[in-house]
C-alpha positions in Angstrom: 16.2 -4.0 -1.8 12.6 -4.6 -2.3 12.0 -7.8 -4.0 9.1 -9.0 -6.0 7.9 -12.0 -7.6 4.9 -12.5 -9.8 3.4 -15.7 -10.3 -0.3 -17.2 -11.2 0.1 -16.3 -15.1 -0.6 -18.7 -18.2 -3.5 -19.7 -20.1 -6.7 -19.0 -19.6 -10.4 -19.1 -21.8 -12.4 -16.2 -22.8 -14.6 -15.6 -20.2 -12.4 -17.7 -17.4 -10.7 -17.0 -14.4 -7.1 -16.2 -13.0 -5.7 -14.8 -9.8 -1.9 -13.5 -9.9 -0.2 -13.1 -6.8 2.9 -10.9 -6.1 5.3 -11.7 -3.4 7.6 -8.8 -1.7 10.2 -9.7 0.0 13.1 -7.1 1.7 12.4 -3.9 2.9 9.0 -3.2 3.1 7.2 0.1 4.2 3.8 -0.1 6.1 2.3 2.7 3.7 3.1 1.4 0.7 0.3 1.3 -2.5 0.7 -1.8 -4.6 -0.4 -2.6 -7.7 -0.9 -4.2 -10.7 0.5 -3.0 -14.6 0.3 -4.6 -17.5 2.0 -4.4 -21.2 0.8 -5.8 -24.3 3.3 -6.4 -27.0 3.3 -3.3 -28.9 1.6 -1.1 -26.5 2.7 0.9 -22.9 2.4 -0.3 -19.8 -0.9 0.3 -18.1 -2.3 0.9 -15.0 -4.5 -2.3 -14.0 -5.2 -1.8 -10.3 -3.5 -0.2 -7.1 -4.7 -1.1 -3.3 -3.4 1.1 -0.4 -1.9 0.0 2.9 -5.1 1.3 4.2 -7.0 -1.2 1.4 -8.4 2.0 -0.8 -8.7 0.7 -4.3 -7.9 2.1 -8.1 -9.1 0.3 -10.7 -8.9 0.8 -14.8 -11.9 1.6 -16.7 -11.5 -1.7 -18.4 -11.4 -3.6 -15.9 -13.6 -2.4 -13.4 -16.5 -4.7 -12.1 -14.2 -7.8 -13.8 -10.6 -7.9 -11.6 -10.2 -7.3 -8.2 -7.3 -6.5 -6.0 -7.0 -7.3 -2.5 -3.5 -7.7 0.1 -2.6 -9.2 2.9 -0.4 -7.2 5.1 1.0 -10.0 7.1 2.6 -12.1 3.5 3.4 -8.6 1.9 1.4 -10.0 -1.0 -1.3 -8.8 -3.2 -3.4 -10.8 -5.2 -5.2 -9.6 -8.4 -8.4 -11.7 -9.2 -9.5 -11.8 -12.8 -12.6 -12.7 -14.0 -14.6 -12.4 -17.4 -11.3 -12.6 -18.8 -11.1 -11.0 -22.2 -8.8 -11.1 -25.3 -7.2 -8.0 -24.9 -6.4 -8.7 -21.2 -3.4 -10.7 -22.6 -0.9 -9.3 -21.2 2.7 -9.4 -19.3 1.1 -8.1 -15.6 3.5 -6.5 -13.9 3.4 -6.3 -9.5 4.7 -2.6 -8.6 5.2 -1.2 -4.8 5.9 2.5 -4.0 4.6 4.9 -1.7 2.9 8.1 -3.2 4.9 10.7 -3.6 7.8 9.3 -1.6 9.1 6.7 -3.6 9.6 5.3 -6.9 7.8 2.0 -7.9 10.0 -1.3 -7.7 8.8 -3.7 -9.9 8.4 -7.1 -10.6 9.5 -9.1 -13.6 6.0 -10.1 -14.7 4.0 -12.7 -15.3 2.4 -13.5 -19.3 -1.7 -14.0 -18.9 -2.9 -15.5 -22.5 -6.6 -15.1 -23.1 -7.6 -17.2 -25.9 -9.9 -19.9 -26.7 
């Protein structure tokens, strides 16, 4: 069905920049939310961001005023801009899809972000 395909991850500095992009491909629905997870070793997965087919955004406490998520309807993509990067954003970040309520998320397989110096 739905497929998705993270890419964008790797290496970055404290305090530098990354953008992750998410390709869907398949079925698509024109209400989906999409978003970004992410999973440190050890720990759940997290909520990092969600957008809305209407372009509504949901952002983590800890990463509010740093990442931004934005889509463009047209490449069934969504990008997830990081900035002030930070140690404990390392993280597998995972692209999810889903409409709310309706559906259950497909996921991507993820894509490693490293923040160290």
């Amino acid at each position: 069905q739905v497929q998705l395909v993270e890419s964008g991850g790797g290496l970055v500095q404290p305090g530098g920049s990354l953008r992750l992009s998410c390709a869907a491909s398949g079925w698509m629905s024109n209400i989906n939310t999409m978003g970004w997870y992410r999973q440190a070793p050890g720990k759940e997965r997290e909520l990092v961001a969600t957008i809305t087919s209407g372009g509504s955004t949901n952002y983590a406490d800890s990463v509010k005023g740093r990442f931004t998520i934005s889509r463009e309807n047209a490449k069934n993509t969504v990008y997830l801009q990081m900035t002030s990067l930070k140690l404990e954003d390392t993280a597998v970040y995972y692209c999810t899809s889903y409409i709310p309520g309706i559906t259950g998320n497909y996921w991507g397989k993820g894509t490693p972000v490293t923040v160290s110096s």
